[in-house]
C-alpha positions as CSV (number, residue, x, y, z in Angstrom):
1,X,0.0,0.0,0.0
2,X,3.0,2.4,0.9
3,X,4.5,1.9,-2.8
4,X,1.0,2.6,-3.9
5,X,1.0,6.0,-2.4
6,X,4.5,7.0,-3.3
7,X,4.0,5.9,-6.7
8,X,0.7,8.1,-6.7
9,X,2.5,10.9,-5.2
10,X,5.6,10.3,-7.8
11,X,3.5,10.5,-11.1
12,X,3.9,14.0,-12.8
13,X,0.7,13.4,-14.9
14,X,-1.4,14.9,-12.1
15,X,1.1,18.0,-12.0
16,X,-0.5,19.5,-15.2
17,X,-3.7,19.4,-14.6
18,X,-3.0,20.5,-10.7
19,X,-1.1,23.1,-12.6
20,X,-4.4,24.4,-15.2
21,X,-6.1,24.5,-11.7
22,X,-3.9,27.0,-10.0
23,X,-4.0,28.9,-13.5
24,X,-7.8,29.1,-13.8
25,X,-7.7,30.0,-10.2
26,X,-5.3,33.1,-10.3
27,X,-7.4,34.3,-13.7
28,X,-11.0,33.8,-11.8
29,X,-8.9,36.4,-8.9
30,X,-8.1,38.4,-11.5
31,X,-11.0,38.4,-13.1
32,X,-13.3,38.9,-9.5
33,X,-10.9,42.4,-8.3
34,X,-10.9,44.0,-11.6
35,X,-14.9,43.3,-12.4
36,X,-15.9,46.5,-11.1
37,X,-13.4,48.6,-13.7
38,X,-14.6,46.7,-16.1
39,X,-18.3,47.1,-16.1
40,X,-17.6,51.0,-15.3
41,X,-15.9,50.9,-18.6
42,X,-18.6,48.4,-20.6
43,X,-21.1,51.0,-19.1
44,X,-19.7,54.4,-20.3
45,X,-18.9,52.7,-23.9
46,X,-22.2,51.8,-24.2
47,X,-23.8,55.0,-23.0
48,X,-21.7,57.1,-25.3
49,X,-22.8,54.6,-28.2
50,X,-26.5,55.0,-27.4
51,X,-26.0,58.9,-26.6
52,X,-24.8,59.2,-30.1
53,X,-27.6,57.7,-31.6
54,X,-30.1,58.8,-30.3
55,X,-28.4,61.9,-31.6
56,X,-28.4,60.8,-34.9
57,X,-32.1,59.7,-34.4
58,X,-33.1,63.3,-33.3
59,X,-31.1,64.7,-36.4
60,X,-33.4,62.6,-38.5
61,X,-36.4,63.3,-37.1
62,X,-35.1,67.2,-37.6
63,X,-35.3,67.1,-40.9
């Protein structure tokens, strides 16, 4: 049973996926602390966009 284990613990095939796991975690951290920038800056993109036409509509509708 002990060789079991240490074989187990000796295999480097669980390493990469271990590995994928830390990465997905440090991008979801990421991801989490900078969520607020990002849906300030989502927000005021799409603002300007619909400002600007409903602009455009108004010119429209001017003439």
């Amino acid at each position: 049973m002990k060789n079991l284990i240490l074989a187990y613990l000796k295999d480097e095939e669980g390493q990469t996926s271990t590995e994928y796991i830390l990465l997905v975690a440090v991008v979801a951290l990421i991801v989490f602390k900078f969520k607020n920038v990002a849906t300030e800056k989502l927000t005021s993109i799409t603002n300007s966009v619909f400002d600007q036409a409903d602009g455009w509509v108004n010119d429209l509708d001017a003439q």
